[in-house]
KEKE-3310 file (N, C-alpha, C; in steps of 0.2 Angstrom, whole numbers, plus 5000, padded with zeros to 4 digits):
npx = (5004:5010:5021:5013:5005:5017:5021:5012:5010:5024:5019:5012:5021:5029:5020:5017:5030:5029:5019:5022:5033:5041:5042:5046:5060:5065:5065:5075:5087:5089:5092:5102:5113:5114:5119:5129:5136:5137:5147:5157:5160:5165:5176:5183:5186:5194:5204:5210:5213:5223:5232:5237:5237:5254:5260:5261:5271:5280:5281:5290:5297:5313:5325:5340:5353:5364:5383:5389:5380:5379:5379:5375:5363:5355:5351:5343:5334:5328:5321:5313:5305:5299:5291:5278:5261:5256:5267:5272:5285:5300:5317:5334:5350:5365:5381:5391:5387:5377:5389:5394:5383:5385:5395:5394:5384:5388:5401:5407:5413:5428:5432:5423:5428:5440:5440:5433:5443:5453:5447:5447:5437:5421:5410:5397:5382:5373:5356:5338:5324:5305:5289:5273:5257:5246:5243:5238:5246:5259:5263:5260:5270:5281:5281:5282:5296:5302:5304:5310:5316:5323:5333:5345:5352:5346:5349:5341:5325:5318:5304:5294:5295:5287:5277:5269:5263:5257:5247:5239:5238:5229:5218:5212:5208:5198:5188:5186:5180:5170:5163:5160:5152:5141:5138:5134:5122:5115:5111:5105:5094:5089:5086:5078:5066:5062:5061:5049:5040:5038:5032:5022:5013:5014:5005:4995:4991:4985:4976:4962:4962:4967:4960:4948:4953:4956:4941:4936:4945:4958:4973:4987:5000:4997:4992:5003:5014:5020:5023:5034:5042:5044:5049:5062:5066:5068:5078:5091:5093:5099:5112:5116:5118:5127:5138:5142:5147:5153:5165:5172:5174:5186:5192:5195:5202:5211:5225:5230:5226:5233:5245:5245:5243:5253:5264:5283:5284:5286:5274:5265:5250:5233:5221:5209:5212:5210:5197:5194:5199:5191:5177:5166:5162:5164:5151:5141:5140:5135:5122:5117:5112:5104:5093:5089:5085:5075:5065:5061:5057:5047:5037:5034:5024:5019:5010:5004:4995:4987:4981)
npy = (4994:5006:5007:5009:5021:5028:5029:5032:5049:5051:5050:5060:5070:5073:5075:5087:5093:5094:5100:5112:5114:5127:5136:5127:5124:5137:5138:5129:5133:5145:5136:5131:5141:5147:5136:5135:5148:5143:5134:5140:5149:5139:5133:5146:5148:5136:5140:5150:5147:5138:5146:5156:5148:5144:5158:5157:5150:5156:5165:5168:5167:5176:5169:5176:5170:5174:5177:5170:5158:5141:5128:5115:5121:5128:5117:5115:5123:5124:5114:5114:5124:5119:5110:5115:5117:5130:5127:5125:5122:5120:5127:5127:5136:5134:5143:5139:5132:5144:5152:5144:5145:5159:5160:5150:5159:5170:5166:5170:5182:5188:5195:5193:5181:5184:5190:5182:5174:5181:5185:5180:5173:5166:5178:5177:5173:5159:5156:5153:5148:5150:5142:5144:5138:5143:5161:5169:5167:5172:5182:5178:5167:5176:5185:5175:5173:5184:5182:5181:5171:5167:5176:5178:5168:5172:5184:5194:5197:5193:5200:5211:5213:5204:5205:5214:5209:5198:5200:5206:5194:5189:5198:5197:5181:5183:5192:5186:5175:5180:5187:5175:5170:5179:5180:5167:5165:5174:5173:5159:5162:5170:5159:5151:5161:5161:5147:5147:5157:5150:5137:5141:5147:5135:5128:5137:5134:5121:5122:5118:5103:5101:5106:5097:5084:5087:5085:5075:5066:5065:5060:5070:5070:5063:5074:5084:5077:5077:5088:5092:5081:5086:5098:5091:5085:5093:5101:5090:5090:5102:5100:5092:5100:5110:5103:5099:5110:5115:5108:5108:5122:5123:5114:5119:5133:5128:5127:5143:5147:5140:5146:5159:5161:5151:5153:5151:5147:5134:5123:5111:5111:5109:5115:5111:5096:5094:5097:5086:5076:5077:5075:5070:5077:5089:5088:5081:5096:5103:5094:5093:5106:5112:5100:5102:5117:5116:5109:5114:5125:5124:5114:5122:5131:5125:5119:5130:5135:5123:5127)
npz = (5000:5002:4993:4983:4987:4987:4972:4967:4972:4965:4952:4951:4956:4942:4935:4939:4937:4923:4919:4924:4916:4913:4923:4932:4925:4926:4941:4942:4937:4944:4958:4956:4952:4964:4972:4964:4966:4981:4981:4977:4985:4992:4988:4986:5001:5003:4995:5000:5014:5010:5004:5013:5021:5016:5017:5032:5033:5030:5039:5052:5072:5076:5083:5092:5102:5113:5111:5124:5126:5128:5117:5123:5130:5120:5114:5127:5127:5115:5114:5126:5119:5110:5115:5118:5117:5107:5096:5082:5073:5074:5068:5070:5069:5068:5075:5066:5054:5050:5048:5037:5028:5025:5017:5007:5000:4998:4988:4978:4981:4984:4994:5005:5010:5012:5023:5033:5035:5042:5054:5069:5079:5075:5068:5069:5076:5085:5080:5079:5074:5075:5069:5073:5076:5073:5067:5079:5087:5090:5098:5112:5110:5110:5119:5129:5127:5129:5144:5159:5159:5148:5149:5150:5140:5127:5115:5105:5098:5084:5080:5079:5066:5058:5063:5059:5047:5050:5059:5047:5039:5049:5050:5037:5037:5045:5038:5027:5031:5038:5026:5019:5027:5026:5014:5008:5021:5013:5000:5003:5009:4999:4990:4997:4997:4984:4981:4988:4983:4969:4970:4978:4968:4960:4967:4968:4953:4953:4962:4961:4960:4970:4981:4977:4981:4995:4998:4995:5005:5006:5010:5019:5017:5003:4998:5000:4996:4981:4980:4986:4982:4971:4973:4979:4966:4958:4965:4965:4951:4949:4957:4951:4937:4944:4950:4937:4930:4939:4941:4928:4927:4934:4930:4920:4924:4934:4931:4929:4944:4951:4947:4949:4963:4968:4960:4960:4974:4987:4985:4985:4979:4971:4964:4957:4959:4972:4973:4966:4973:4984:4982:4986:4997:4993:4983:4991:5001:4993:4988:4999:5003:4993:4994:5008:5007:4996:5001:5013:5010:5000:5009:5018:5012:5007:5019:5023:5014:5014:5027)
capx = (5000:5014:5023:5007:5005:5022:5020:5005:5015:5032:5019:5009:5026:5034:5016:5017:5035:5030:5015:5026:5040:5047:5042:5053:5067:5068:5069:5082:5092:5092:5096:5111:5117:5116:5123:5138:5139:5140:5153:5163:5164:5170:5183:5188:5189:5200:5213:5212:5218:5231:5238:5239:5246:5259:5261:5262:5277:5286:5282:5291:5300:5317:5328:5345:5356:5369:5386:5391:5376:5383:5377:5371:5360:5353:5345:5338:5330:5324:5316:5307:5300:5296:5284:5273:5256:5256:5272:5270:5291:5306:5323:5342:5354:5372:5386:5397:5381:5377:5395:5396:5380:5387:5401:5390:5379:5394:5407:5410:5414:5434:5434:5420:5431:5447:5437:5431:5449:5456:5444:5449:5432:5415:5404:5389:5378:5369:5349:5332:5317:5298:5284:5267:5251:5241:5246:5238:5248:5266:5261:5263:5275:5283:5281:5287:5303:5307:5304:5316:5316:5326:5335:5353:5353:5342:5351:5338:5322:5316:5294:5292:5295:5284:5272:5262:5261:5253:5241:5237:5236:5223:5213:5211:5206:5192:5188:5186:5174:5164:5160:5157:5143:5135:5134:5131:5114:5112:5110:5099:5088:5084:5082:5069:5061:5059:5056:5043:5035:5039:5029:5015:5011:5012:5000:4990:4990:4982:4971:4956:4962:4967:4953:4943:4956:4952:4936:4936:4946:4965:4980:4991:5006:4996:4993:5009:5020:5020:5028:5038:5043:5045:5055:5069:5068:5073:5085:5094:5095:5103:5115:5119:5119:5132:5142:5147:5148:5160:5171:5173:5179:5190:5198:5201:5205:5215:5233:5231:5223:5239:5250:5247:5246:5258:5271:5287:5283:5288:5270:5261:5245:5230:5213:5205:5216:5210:5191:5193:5201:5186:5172:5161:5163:5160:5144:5137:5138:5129:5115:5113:5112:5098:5087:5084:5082:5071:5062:5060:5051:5041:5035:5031:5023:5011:5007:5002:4988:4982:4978)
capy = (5000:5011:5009:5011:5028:5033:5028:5036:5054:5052:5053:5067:5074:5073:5078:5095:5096:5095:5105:5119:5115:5133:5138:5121:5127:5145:5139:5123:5139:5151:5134:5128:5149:5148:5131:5137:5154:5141:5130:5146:5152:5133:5135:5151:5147:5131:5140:5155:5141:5135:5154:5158:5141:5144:5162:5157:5146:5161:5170:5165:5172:5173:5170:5176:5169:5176:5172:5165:5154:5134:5123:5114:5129:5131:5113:5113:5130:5124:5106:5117:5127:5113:5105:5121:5117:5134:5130:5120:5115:5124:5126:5130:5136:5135:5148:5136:5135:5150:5154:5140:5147:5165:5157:5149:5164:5173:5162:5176:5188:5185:5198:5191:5175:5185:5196:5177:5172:5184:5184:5172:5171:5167:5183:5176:5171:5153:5157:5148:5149:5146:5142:5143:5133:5148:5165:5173:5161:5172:5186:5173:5166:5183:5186:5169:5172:5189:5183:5181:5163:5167:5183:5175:5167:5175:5191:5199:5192:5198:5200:5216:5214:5199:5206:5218:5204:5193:5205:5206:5190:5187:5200:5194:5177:5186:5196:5179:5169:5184:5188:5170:5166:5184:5179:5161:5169:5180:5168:5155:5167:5169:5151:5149:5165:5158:5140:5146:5158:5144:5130:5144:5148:5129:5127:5141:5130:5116:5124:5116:5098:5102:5107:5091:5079:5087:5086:5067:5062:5063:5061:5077:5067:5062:5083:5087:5073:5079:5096:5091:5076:5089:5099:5087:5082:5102:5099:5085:5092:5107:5100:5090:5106:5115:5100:5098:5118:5119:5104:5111:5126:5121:5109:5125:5138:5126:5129:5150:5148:5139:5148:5167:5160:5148:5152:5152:5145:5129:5123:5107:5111:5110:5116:5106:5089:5094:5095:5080:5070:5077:5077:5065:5080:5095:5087:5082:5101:5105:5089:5093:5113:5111:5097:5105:5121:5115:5106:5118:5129:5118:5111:5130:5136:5120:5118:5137:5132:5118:5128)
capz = (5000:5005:4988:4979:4987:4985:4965:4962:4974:4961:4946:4952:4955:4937:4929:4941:4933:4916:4918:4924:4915:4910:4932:4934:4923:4931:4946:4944:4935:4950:4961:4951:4953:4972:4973:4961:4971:4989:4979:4975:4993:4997:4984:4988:5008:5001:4992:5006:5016:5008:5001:5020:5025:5015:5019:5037:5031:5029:5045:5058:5075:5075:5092:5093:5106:5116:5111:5129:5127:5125:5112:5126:5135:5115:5113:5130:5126:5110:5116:5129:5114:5106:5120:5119:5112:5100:5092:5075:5073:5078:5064:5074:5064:5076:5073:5063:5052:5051:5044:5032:5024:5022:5014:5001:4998:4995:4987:4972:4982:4986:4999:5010:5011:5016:5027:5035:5037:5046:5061:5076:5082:5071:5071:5066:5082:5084:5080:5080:5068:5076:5067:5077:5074:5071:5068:5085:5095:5091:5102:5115:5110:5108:5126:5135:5123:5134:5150:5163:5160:5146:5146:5153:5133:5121:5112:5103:5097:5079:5080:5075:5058:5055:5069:5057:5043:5053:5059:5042:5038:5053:5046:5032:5038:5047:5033:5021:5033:5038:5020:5015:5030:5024:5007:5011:5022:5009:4996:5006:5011:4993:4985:5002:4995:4977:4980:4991:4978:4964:4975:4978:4961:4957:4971:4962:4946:4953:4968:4960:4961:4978:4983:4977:4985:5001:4999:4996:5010:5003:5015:5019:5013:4998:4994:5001:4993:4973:4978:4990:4979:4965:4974:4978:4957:4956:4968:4961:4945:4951:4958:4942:4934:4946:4950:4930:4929:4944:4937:4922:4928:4939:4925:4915:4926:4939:4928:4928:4948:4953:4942:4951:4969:4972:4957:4962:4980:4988:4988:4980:4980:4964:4967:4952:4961:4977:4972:4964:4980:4990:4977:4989:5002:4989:4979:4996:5002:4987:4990:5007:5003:4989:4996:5014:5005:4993:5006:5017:5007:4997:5015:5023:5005:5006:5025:5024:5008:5017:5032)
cpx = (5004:5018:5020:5006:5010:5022:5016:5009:5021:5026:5016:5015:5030:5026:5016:5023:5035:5025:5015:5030:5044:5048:5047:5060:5069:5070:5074:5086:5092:5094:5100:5115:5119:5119:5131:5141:5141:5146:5157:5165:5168:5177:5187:5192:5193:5207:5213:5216:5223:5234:5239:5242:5253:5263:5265:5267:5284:5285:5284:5295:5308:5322:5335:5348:5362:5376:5389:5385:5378:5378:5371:5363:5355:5347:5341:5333:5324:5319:5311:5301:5294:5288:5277:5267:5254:5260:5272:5278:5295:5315:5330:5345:5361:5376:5389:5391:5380:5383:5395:5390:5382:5392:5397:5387:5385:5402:5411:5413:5422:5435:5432:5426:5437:5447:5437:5439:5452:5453:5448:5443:5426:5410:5399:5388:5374:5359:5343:5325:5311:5296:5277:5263:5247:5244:5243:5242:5256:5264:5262:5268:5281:5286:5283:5294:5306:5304:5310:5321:5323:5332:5341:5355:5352:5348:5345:5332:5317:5308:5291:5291:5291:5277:5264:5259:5256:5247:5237:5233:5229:5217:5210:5208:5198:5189:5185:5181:5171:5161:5157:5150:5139:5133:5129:5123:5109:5108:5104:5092:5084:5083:5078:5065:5058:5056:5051:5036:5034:5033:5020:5011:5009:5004:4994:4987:4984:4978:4962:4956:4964:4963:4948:4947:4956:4946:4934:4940:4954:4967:4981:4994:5004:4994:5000:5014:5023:5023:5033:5045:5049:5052:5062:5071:5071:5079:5093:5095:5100:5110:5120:5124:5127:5138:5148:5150:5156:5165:5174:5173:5185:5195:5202:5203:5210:5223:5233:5230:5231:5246:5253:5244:5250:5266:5277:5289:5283:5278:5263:5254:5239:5226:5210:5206:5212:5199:5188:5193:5196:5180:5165:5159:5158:5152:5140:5135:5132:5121:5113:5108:5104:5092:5086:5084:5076:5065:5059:5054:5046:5035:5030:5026:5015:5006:5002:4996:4985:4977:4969)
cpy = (5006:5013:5010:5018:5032:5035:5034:5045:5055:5054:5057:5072:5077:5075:5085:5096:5097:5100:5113:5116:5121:5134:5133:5123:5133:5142:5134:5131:5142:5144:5133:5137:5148:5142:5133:5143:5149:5134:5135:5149:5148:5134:5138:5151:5141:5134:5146:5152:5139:5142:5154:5154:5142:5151:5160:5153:5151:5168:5167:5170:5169:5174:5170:5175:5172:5171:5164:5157:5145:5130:5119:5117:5128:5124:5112:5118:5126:5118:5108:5121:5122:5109:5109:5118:5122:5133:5124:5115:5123:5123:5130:5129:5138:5140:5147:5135:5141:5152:5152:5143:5154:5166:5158:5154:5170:5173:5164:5180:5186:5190:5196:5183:5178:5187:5189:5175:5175:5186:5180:5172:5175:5175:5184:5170:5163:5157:5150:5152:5145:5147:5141:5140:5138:5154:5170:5169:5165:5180:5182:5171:5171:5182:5183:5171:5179:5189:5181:5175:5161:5172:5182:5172:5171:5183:5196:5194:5195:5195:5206:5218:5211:5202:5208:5213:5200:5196:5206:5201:5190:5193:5199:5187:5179:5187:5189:5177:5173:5184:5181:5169:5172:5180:5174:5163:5170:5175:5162:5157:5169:5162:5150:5154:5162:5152:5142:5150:5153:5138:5134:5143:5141:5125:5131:5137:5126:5114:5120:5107:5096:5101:5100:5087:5079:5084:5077:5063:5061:5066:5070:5076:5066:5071:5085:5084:5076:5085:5096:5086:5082:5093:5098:5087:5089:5102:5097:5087:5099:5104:5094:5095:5111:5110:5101:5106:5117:5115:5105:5115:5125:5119:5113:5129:5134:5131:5138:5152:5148:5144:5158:5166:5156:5147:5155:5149:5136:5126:5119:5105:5112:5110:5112:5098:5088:5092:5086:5072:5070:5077:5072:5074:5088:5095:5085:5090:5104:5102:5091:5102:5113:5105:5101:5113:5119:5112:5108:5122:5126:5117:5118:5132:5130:5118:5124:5137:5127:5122:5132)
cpz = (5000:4997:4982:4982:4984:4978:4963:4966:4967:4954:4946:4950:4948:4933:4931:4936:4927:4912:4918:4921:4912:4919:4931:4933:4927:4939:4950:4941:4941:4956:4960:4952:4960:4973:4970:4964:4979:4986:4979:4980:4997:4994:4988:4996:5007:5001:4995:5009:5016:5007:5008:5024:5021:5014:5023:5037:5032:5033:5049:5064:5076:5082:5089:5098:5106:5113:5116:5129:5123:5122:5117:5130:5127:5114:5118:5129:5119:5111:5119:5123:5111:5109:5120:5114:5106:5094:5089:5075:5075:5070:5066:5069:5069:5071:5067:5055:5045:5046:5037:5027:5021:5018:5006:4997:4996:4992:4979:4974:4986:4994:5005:5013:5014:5023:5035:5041:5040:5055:5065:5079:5075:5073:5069:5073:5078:5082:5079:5078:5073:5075:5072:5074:5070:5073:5074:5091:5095:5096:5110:5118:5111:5117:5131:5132:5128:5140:5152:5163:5154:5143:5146:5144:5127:5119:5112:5101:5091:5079:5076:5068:5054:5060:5063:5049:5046:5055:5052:5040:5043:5052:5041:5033:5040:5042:5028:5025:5033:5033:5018:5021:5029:5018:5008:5012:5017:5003:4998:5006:5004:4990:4991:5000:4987:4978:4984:4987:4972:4966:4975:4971:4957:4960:4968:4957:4949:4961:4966:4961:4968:4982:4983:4981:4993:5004:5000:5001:5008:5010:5016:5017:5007:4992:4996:4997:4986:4974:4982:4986:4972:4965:4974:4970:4957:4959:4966:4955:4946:4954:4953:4937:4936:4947:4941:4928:4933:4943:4932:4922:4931:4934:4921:4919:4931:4936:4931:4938:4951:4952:4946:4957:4972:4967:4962:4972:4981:4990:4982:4980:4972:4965:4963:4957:4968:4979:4969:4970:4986:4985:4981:4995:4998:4985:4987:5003:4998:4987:4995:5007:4998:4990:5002:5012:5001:4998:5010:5015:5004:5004:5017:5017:5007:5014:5027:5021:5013:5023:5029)
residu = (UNK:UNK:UNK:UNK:UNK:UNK:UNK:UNK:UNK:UNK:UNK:UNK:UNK:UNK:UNK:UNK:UNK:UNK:UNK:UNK:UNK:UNK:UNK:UNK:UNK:UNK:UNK:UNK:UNK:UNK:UNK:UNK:UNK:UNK:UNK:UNK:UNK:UNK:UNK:UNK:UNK:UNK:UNK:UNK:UNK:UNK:UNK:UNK:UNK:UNK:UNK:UNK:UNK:UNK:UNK:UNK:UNK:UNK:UNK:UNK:UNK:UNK:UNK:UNK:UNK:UNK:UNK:UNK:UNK:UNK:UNK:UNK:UNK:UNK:UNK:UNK:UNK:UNK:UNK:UNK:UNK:UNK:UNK:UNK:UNK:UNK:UNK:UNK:UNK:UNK:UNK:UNK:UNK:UNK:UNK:UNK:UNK:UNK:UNK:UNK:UNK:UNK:UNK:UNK:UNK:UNK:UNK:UNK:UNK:UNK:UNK:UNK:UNK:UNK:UNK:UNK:UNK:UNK:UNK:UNK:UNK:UNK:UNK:UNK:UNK:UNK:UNK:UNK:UNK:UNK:UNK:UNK:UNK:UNK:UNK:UNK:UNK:UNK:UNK:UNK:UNK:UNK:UNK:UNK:UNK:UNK:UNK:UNK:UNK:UNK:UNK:UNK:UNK:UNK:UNK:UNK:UNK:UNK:UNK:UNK:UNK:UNK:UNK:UNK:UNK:UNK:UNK:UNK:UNK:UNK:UNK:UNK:UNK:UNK:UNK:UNK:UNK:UNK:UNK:UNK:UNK:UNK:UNK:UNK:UNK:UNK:UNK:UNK:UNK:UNK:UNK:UNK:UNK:UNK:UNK:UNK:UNK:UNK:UNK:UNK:UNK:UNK:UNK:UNK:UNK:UNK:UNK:UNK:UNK:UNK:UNK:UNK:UNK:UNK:UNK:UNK:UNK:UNK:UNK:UNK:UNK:UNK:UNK:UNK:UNK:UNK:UNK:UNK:UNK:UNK:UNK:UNK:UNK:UNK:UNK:UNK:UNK:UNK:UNK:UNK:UNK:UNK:UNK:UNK:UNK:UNK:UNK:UNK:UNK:UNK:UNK:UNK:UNK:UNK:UNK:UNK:UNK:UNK:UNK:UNK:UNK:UNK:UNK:UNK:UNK:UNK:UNK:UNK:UNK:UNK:UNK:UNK:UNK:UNK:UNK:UNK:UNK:UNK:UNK:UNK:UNK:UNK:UNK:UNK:UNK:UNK:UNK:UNK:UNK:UNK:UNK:UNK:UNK:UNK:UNK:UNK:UNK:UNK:UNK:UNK:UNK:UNK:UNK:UNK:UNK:UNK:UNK)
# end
């Protein structure tokens, strides 16, 4: 009986759809736009993500030590860094190091080499590179680095110059979610407003069979089913529609996307590759996002008629 109801609901459903089919098309068109506009802000918060993780690669803080300070004195300072839950990794560069790099970096220059050899003592300090987890976490870290704890080693300790990059960055980061859960809103707020006048209208259509089916005793699921029914099918094709759209941008513009954020940069990342390795993830935002919309509205649009 249940699958005889349902039957006879799905062919109601597909006859409202054909009876409106231009209503249908307009409003699978404006879902397939809002679904490719709530892909586009996942995208874009994706390869935010990355651009900024691999900023945040190349902020770090940099700790100079004291010459008197002994090799020993240096790893247990940095072990202890190490153990901190803000700080991501740690990279020490010892004095001898240190030299041997300045050598290389300057291995045309005959002077700098003469200059090297006449010393008796190295004048390039041992130092230490930290990376944080998150870029509010070096302010922190900033501030353990000049207390007492370690004023007897540390030299100097260079923040300020990364300080107001960071700052930035984390403005930015703000600035990226906030907009997306406006738009996001903003966009929702309109496909519940159209499915809900779309549903009406349809409701309008076929207010006289309504009408009789009450009157003879039909279910509430057997009047509600077919627009609710119908909705998902607009659903479901919307998200046909937006999934191949967004695939097929991605495939073309990946090369140009990658090419002018991460040229030149240590940093193995492809927004097309990346859609593809989660494409269970990406089209189920899109399903989830167009069936309890469409749903929703549909629901409230015909609960409202029925009253």
């Amino acid at each position: 009986m249940i699958g005889i109801s349902f039957a006879r609901v799905l062919r109601n459903a597909l006859r409202n759809f054909r009876r409106n089919v231009w209503l249908s098309i307009a409003t699978t068109v404006i879902m397939t736009l809002t679904l490719l506009t709530i892909s586009f802000l996942y995208a874009v918060n994706v390869l935010g993500v990355h651009v900024l993780s691999t900023i945040e690669q190349k902020v770090d803080i940099a700790v100079i030590f004291k010459d008197k300070t002994t090799p020993a004195q240096i790893q247990t300072i940095k072990k202890d860094i190490e153990l901190r839950s803000d700080v991501e990794s740690t990279r020490l560069i010892t004095a001898d190091q240190a030299r041997e790099d300045f050598r290389r970096r300057h291995a045309d220059d005959p002077y700098i080499e003469e200059a090297l050899r006449e010393l008796e003592v190295n004048p390039l300090p041992s130092s230490m590179f930290i990376i944080a987890k998150d870029p509010r976490f070096y302010e922190t870290i900033n501030s353990s680095l000049q207390s007492e704890k370690y004023a007897a080693f540390i030299d100097k300790v260079n923040f300020q110059n990364s300080k107001a990059v960071i700052e930035k960055m984390i403005r930015i980061m703000d600035v990226v979610k906030n907009a997306g859960l406006i738009i996001t809103a903003t966009f929702s707020l309109l496909v519940i407003l159209i499915m809900f006048n779309t549903i009406r209208l349809a409701i309008y259509s076929f207010r006289e069979e309504i009408d009789i089916m009450r009157l003879v005793g039909a279910s509430r699921w057997y009047i509600q089913g077919p627009f609710l029914v119908e909705s998902v099918l607009v659903a479901v094709m919307s998200v046909i529609l937006s999934t191949s759209i967004l695939y097929f941008s991605l495939h073309t513009m990946a090369p140009q996307i990658n090419q002018f954020f991460f040229a030149g940069q240590n940093a193995n990342f492809d927004i097309y590759q990346y859609f593809v390795d989660h494409w269970l993830q990406a089209i189920g935002i899109q399903f989830g996002a167009a069936v309890l919309l469409a749903v929703v509205s549909s629901y409230i649009a015909v609960r409202r008629y029925l009253r």
